[in-house]
Structure formats: C-alpha cells, structure tokens
N, C-alpha and C positions, 0 to 999 in steps of 0.2 A: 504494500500500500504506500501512496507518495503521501508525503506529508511537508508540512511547513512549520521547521521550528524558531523555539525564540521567536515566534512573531509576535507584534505586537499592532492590534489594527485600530486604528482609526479608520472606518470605513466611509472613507469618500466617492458614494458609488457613484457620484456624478462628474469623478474624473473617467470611469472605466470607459472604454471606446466603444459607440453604440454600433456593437458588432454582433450580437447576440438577438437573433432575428428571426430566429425560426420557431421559437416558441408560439402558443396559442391561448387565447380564450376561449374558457369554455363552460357553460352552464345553462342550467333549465328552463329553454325556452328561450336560447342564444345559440346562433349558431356557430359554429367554431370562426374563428377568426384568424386565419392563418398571417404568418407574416411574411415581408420580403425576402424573396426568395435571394440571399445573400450567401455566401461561405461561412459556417461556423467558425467562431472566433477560434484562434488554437492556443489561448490558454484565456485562466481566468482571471479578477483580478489581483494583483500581487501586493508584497509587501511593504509596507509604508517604509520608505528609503532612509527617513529621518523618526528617531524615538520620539514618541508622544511625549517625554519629557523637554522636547526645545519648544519651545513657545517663538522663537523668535523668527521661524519660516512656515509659511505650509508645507505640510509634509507632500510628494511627491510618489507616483509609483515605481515600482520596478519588481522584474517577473519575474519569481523564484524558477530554477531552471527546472526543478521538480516537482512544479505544481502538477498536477493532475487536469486530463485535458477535460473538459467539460464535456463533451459528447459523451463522453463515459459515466457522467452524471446518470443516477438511476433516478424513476421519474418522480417529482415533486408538487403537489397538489395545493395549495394555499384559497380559501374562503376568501372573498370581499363582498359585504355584506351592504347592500348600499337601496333607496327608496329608487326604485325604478319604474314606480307605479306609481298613480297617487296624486297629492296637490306637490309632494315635493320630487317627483318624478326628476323634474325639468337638476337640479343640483344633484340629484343621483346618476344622471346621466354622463352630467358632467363630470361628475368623480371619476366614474367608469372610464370615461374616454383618458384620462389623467392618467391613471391604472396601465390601461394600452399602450400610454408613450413609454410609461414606464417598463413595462412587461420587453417591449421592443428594445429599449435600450440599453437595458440591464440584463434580460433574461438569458436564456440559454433553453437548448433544443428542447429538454426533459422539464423544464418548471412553465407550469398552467395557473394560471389562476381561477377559479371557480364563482365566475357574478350569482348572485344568486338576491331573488328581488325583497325587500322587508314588507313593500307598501307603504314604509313610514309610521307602520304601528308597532305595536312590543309581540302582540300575537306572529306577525309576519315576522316577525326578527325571530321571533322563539323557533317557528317552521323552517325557515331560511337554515339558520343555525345546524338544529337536527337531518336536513336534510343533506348541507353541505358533511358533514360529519360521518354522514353515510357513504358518503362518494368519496369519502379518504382525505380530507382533509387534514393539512398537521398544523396547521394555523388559521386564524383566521383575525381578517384584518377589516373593521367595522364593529358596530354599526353607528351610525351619524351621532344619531337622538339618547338621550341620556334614558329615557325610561325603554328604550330597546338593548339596549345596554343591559341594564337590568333583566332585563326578561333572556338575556342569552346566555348569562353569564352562567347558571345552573346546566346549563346545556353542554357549557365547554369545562367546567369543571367535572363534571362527572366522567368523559373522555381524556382528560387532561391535557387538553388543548390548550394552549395561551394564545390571549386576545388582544391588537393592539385598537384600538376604539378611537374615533374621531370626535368623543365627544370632551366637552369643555367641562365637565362633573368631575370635581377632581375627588368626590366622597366615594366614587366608585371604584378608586383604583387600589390595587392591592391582589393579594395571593395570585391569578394568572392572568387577570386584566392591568393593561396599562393604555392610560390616557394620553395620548399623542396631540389632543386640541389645546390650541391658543389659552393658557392661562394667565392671568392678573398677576401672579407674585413675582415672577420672573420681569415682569414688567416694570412693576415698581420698585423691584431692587432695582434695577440698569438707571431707570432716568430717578430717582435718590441719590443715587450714587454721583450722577451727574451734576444734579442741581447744588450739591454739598462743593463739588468740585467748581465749579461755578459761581459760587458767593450767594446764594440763594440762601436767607439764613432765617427766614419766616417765612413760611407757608400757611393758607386759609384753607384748608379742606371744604367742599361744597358737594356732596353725594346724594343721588338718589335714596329714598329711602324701601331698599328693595336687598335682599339676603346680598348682590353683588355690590350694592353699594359700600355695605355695613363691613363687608369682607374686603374691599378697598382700603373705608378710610380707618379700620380699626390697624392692618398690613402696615399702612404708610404713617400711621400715627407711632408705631415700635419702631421703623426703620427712621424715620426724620432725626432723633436724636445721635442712631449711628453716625449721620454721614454734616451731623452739626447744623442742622436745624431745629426748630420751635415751630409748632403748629398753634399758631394763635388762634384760629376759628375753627369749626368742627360741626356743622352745619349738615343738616340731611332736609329734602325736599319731595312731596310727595310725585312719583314717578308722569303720572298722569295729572297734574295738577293744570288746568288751562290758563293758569296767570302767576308766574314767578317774578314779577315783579316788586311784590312786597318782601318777600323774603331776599330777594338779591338787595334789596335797599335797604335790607337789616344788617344782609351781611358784608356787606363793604362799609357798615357804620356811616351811611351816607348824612344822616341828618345830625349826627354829635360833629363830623367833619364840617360839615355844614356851618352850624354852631359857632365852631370855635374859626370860622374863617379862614379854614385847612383844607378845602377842596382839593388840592392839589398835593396835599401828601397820601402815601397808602397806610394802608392799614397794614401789611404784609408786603412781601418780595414777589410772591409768585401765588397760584391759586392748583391747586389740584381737582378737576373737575372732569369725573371716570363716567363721561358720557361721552354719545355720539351722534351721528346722524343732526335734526333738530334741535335736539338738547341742547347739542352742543354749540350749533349757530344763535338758540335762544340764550344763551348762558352767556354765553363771550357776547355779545351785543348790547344784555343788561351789565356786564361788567361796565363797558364802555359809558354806558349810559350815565351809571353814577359815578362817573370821570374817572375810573380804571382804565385804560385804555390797554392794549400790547405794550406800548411803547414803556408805561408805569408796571404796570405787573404783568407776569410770563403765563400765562396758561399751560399748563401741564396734564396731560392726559395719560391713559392705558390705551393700550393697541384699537379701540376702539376709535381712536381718530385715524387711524390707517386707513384714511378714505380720502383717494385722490380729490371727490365731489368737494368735500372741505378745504381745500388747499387756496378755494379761490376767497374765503371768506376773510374779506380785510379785518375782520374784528378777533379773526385765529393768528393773526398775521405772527407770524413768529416763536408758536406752540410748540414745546416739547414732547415728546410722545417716546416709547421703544419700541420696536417691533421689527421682526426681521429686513434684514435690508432689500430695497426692492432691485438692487443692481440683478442679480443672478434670477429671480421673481421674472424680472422683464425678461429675459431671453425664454424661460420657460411660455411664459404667457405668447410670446411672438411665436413660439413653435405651434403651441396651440391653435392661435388664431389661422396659422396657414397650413394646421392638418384639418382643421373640424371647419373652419369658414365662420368660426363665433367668436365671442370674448371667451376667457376663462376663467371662470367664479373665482372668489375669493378661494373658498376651501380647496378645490382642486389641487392645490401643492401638496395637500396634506394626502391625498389619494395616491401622486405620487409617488413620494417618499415612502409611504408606507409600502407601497408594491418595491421602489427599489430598495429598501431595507429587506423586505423578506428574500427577496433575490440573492442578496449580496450573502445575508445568512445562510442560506440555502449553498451555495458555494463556498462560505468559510468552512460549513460545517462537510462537505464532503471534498472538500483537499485534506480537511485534516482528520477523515475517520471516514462513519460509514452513514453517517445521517444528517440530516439536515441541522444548524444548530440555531433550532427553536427553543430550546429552553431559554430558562427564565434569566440564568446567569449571562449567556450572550446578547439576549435583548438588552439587559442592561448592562451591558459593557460599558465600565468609568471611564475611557476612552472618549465615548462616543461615536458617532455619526454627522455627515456633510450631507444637507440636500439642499433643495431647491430654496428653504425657507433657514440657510447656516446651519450652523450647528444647534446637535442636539442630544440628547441622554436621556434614558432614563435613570429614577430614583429608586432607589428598593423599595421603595412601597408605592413606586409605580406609577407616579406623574412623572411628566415628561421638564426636564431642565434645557433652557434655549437659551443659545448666545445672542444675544441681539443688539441689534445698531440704538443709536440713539436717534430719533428724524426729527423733521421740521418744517412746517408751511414757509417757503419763502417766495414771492412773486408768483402766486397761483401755483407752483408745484410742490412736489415734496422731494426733501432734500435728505442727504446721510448729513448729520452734525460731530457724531464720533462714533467710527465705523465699528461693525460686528465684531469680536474674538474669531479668530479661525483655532482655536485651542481651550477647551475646558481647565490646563495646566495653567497655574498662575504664575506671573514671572518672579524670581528670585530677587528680592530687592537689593543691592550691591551690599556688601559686607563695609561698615562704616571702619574707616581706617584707626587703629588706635593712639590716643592721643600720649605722648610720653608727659609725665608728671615733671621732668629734669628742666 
C-alpha cells in the first residue's frame, strides 16, 4: 500500500488542478450527470511543501512520488442533502449546481455525490437522510434548515455517519454533526480585534431584541474589554418595531446633547449595530439624523452587512464588518455565472467547499490507508482547510472557526481593510532582546 508520511495537511483543495473530471452525480430522481470527458489526473493532491507551523507564506503543493494514483481509488458515495423542491427549491438548486463545480474540480473517477431532495421540511430531511444511507453513503453533507438538521441527525447517528450541515444553529453541533454556516462569534472577535487596534475605545451596542441579537451584544460586551474598549450603551430594539426613531434619539443621548449645546460631540467612538438589509439602512440614517454621522462615529456590523446592495448607502459610508474576503468569492461567483447563465446565491460557496472538502478527505484518507477519512478527527483537522470563503476549521464540539478579512463600504463598493489569515498558526512575536543591568 502507498502511503504518505510525516504529512502534515492543510488542505487547500482549491489549489488542486481541476483535473478530476470524470466523476458523476447521482441521485433519486436525477439523472447521472457525467462529466468532461478529460484524462484522469495521475496523481492526487500532494503534500503541503511548507509546515503549517510558518505562518509567514502560503503553503504550496508538491506530489509525493508515492502517492497512490487515484483511478485506483475504490468507489466513494457522499449524501448532499439540499430543498430541491418546494418555496426554497430555487437556493437548493443553487447549492447543487455549486456541489457540481465542485465534484468536477476536485473529484476523481470513483467519488459520487448523492443529491437527494428535503423539500425544505424536517420530514423530507428525515426521508432524504434514511434513504441516502441506504445507497451507501459515508457522509453526508446538508441539510440547509436548522430544524432539518435536527430531524437527520438521529438518522446518521444510528449508522454513524458524520454530518457537515449548512446550517447557522450553532446549538446543534457536537458528537457527529458539524456546522459549516456563517457564524456571529468569529465575526466579532476579527472586527474587536480590529477596532481595539484602531483606537476605537467606546462603543454603543444597538441590537435587535431577538435570541441573535442578545447573542451578539452579550459576545461583544466580554470581548470589548479584551481588545480595550468600554461599551457605554447597550440598547436592544424591538425587531419588527415600525418606528425607531424614539429609541435611536434615546440612544445617541440626542436631547441631554442637545441641552448642554454639545450636538456635535458623540457619545461613543463607534456603534455596533448586528443588522442588515433595512435595518440597517434605517439604523445608520437615524444615527445620522441625530448628528452621528460616519464621519463622527464608525458603524460596525457582523457579516450580515456582506451585502454588496448596502455599499451604496452614504449613511454606511465607511462601516466595518468581517467576513470572508470577496477576492477568491469573485472568481468563484464569475465561474458560476458562465457555467449556469445566473448569479450565484450567497450560500453557494458553502455547497462548494463542503463537496471539495469531502473530496479532498476522501483522497487523504485513501493515499494513506484503505478508507475514506471521514471520521471525526480528520474533519476536524487543527490545520484546517482553504476554500472559496478562506480558511477554515473545525472545533471539537463542532462549529466551524473562519479566518476572515476585515471589509468596508467605501464609494459604493466593498473593500478588504485588513486582509484574511491564510494560516490558523499564530505568529511568534520576536523574542524581546535582554537588557544588561551593567
């Protein structure tokens, strides 16, 4: 048997060469989807050239001479669990198509992936699940919706399947489920981190008053003192309320400002405000109003400003947010648009990633043995994983950990303000030289 030792991976399946093109889709009520009839790649991907402990390059490949040629790969079956029916059909679709670039890009002759449709309910997921599971599945990657989630997870437990789930419920993760969706904490460490770095030295919390709000600003109210800030204000709003006006006038202290013939000073540095869409155009506008403008205080968000639609709102003008960087995002999205002829939804990278991760496991684990390596310990590999949306990891209890950019509204677009980690390693801060007493 060929093997690879001392390796150590950081799998960056989105360096491998999309040479792996024969694989197919396939599942109930789909019909196979063959791919480009190209030459099997003759080897698979290789070992990271540079130890995950330098932080100071991205690592690089290079192809052990004894890897094992992938056509000898025995065959490999993986679930993706996605609403292909339904009101959310139209994003389940899209995932799928996501899935396909992936499958083509990464895959190899012997690994399939199995679509298999939810509906969008926990009943379909439960079906989905059990039925994928019968067709030999050793993974399964889905589903969207947090209460399908739930309703699966009894299903792959009992086979002892591990799940990687696209859902954002991070209560669900643990024993063989891991949550792979866009989570709030990793966001608000990065831009904390930032703003501390930046002289931001009081912040006003302003949160919906809804379990993600509460879980926002209680997160950023523990971390502000790390990174030497004060939260002066700490304010929640009813989510659906049709007039925030009164309350944004309480909470920029507009009328003591007033008063004291201080209209023009803030109350705070910057404003942490874990909305989007509306919200968040009504939010930054009543700031403005009671003479916050951008320019006096910074607007601060969670990935929920990751919406190009916002970039144009002069009263975000200059907003901080985290969230993966869109450099490597664009080039994904440009492929999409000129394989399928659409846009490609937000979540789509995550359908991705997830098929190239199961890929790239699926070949770590049969260079170096005789099975796929799905277990729980390769999935969470402290290394990590590169895809479309940076880096990423799992935690042992199974939320997913993202490196991410820091961005920012500037002139209609969004911008990197300090770019993603390409390494989970932190760097060595230099050894301070010793001072002699003589």
């Amino acid at each position: 048997m060929h093997t690879i030792k001392n390796c150590k991976f950081i799998l960056l399946f989105l360096c491998i060469p999309a040479l792996f093109l024969n694989a197919c889709v396939t599942g109930k009520g789909y019909k196979n989807i063959p791919s480009a009839q190209r030459a099997p790649a003759s080897s698979a991907p290789g070992e990271i050239s540079s130890p995950a402990g330098d932080s100071k390059q991205q690592a690089s490949f290079r192809i052990p001479d004894n890897l094992k040629q992938v056509q000898d790969f025995p065959p490999t079956k993986v679930a993706i669990l996605l609403p292909l029916s339904g009101k959310h059909a139209d994003i389940g679709n899209a995932m799928l198509n996501a899935a396909q670039m992936a499958l083509f890009d990464v895959g190899y002759p012997s690994f399939s992936i199995l679509p298999r449709d939810t509906q969008g309910t926990p009943d379909g997921a439960r079906k989905a699940a059990k039925d994928a599971a019968r067709e030999g599945a050793e993974l399964v990657i889905g589903p969207l919706f947090a209460t399908s989630v739930k309703a699966v997870q009894p299903v792959v437990r009992s086979r002892g399947i591990n799940m990687i789930a696209f859902s954002t419920d991070w209560t669900l993760a643990g024993r063989n489920t891991f949550i792979m969706g866009f989570m709030p904490f990793d966001q608000l460490e990065r831009v904390a981190e930032f703003a501390g770095r930046n002289n931001v030295k009081t912040i006003g919390i302003l949160s919906p008053d809804n379990s993600y709000g509460q879980i926002v600003a209680n997160s950023f109210s523990r971390l502000a003192p790390q990174y030497g800030m004060q939260v002066t204000d700490n304010v929640s709003f009813h989510p659906h309320s049709p007039n925030l006006a009164p309350t944004i006038r309480a909470f920029t202290h507009f009328d003591a400002r007033k008063a004291q013939d201080a209209l023009a000073s803030r109350p705070y540095d910057a404003v942490l405000m874990p909305v989007g869409g509306e919200d968040a155009r009504s939010i930054a506008n009543l700031l403005t109003h009671n003479n916050l403008p951008p320019r006096s205080v910074i607007r601060i968000g969670t990935g929920l400003l990751d919406d190009p639609a916002l970039a144009t709102e002069q009263n975000l003008e200059g907003a901080w947010f985290a969230a993966p960087s869109p450099i490597s995002r664009k080039n994904f999205e440009n492929k999409y648009q000129r394989t399928f002829g659409k846009k490609a939804p937000r979540l789509t990278s995550l359908a991705y990633d997830a098929t190239a991760l199961a890929a790239t496991l699926a070949r770590q684990g049969f260079s170096t043995g005789d099975r796929p390596a799905f277990g729980a310990d390769a999935i969470a590999n402290p290394n990590g994983f590169a895809g479309i949306d940076g880096i990423f990891r799992f935690r042992s209890n199974g939320t997913v950990e993202r490196g991410l950019a820091v961005l920012s509204y500037q002139r209609g677009r969004i911008v990197v303000l300090d770019d993603a980690p390409i390494t989970f390693v932190k760097p060595i801060p230099p050894k301070q030289p010793e001072i002699s007493s003589n």
